[in-house]
Every structure is written in structure tokens, then in C-alpha cells.
N, C-alpha and C positions, 0 to 999 in steps of 0.2 A: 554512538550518541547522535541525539536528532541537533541541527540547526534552525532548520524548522518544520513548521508544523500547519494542519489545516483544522479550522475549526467546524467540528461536526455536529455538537451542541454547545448551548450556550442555557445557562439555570442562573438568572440573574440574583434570585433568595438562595441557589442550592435545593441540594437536595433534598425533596420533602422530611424525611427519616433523620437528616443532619440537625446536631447540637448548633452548632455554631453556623449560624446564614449567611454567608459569603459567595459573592458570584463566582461559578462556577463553569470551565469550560470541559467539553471532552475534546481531543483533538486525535488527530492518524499525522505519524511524521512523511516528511516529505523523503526521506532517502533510504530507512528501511521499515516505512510502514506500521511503525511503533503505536499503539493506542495508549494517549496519555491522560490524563485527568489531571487541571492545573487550575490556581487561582490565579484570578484575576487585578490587577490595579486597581487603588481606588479611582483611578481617572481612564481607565479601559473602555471604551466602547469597542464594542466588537460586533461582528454579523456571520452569520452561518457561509462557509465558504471561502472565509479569510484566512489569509496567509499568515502566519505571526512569528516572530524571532521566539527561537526557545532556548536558546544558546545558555552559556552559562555566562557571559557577564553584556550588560547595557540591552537589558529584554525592557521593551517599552508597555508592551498589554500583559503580559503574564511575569505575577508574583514571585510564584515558586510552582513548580511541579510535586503534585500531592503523589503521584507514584503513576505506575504502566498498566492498564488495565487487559483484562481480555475481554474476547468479544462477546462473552454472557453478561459482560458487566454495565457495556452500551445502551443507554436509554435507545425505545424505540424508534425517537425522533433521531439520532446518531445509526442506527443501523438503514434508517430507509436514505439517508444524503449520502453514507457511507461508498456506494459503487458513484456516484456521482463524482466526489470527490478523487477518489480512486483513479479517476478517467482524466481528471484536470494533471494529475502528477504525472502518469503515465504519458500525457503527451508531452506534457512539462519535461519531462525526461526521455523523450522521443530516441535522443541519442544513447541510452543505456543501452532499452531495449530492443534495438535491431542491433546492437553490437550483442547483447544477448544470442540473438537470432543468428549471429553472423559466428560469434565463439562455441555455440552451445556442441555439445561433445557426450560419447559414452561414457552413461556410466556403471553399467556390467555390458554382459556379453547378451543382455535382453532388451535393455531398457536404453533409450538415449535421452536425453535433457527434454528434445523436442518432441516427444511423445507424453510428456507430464504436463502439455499445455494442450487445455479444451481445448476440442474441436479438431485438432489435429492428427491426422488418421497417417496410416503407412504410404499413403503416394503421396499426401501433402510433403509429408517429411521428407519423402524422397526429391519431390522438385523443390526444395526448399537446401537441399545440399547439393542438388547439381548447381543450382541458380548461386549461391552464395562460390561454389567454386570456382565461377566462371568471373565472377563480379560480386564481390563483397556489397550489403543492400545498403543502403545510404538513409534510410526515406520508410516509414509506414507506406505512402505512399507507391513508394517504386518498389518493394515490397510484394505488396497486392496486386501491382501493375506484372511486373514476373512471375507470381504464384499467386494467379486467380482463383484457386480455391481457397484462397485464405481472404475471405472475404472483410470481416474485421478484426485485425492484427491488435487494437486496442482493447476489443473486448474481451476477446483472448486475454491477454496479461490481466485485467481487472478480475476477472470470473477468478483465475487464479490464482490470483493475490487474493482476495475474499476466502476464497476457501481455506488457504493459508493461515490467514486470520480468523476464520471460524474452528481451525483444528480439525480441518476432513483429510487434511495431506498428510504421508508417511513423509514427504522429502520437500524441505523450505529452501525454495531456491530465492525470492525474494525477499521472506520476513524473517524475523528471528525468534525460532517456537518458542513456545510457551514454556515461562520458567517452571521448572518443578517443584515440589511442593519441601520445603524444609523439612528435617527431623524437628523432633524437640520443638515445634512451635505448637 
């Protein structure tokens, strides 16, 4: 469950095609990248980029959550802020992702966690496990500063997470795939 959330679009009438015109926001959660679709308060102002409570009690901009969407669902004004946003959590959460970088581990006898992240070829990964054995990383920065060929360690995660949330990955290490489709609906 999201606590919070970043606003990617904002449809002050809604959606053109919607019965009922109600501002409307799309949002991506801040801790596992959930795309959500929510109304709004009547006394909400909101701006593309903002942070909002989505918790489930004492939410001050958003109503109710209309439900999770996927990313075919995203207006195209929500997919072009989308990596932008992306990149705000990602450092927002700085400390995840180089504990990521610092636990990441096989998972067969082919494949290791850190070869499922762009850009990441077989020598990076290599001084990226010497370098964390010697000294766990602390820092994107100190990071990059140890393993030079990992030029940007943010972009990395982003490009990843997008693709995660577009459905190109076999394996979600950061988001949570896409629900399957009910019987009987």
C-alpha cells in the first residue's frame, strides 16, 4: 500500500469520455511505483510534481482512489513527466537503492540481480562486487566515484523502473506486475 504518492497528471473537468466531471489526478506511488488514478477535494489545488498523502485516513488533496492503473492507461501528458518523476523518488530514496546495489544477489546460476539493470555489462558488475566487498557503498555518489563506468547510477534505476511499469520486464524487482486479468469478468 502507497503512503504517498507524485502527481503526474492533473484533468481539472476529467476525463473528456467521463459521465461525471470531477478533477482528476493520475499519480506513480512513492515506495512501490504503483500508478494510481484519484479524485480530488473540493478545495485541492494541486501542480504536476507534487507530493500528496494517499494514505488511508487524514488525506488532505485526494478524495478517494478511483483504482491502479497501467501504463497504457496514462494520458500522454503522465507518460512524458513520468521518468522525471521517477528520478525525484529515486534520489528521494537514495538510501534503498545503493542498499539495493550493496544486497543485490543470484538469482540462478546465470543471471545475477545486477545484470537486470541497464547499462550494466559483465566488468561493471564485476567491480561493483569487488568494490561493495571491500566497502559497502554509502552514496550514488561514492558509487560512481568507485565504479567509474557506472556513470549514472540514477538513470539506471529509472529506465528500469519505466520499463517495469511499461511491462518489458520478465522479473519486478522494484514495482508490482501487473494484476491479471479476472475469470468471470
Amino acid at each position: 500500500m502507497e503512503d504517498y504518492a507524485w502527481v503526474i497528471e492533473y484533468l481539472p473537468a476529467g476525463h473528456a469520455s467521463a459521465i461525471r466531471k470531477e478533477p482528476v489526478v493520475q499519480l506513480v506511488g512513492s515506495k512501490f511505483f504503483t500508478l494510481l488514478e484519484a479524485t480530488l477535494t473540493p478545495s485541492a489545488s494541486v501542480i504536476l510534481g507534487q507530493k500528496v498523502y494517499v494514505g488511508k485516513e487524514g488525506r488532505n488533496e485526494v478524495s478517494h482512489i478511483k483504482g491502479r492503473l497501467k501504463y497504457e492507461e496514462l494520458t500522454n501528458g503522465s507518460r512524458e513527466i513520468l521518468p522525471t518523476i521517477l528520478k525525484k523518488i529515486v534520489k528521494e530514496r537514495e538510501t534503498d537503492f545503493v542498499g539495493f546495489i550493496n544486497r543485490a544477489k543470484s538469482i540462478s546460476i546465470r543471471v545475477h540481480m545486477l545484470d537486470l539493470l541497464p547499462g550494466i555489462g559483465k566488468k561493471t558488475m564485476e567491480g561493483i562486487l569487488r568494490e561493495r566487498e571491500e566497502k559497502p557503498f554509502e552514496s550514488f555518489e561514492g558509487l560512481h566515484k568507485r565504479v567509474p563506468s557506472l556513470t549514472d547510477p540514477v538513470g539506471i534505476f529509472v529506465h528500469r523502473i519505466q520499463n517495469e511499469l511499461e511491462g518489458k520486464e520478465k522479473y519486478f524487482l522494484f514495482t508490482k506486475p501487473p494484476s491479471l486479468p479476472r475469470y468471470g469478468r
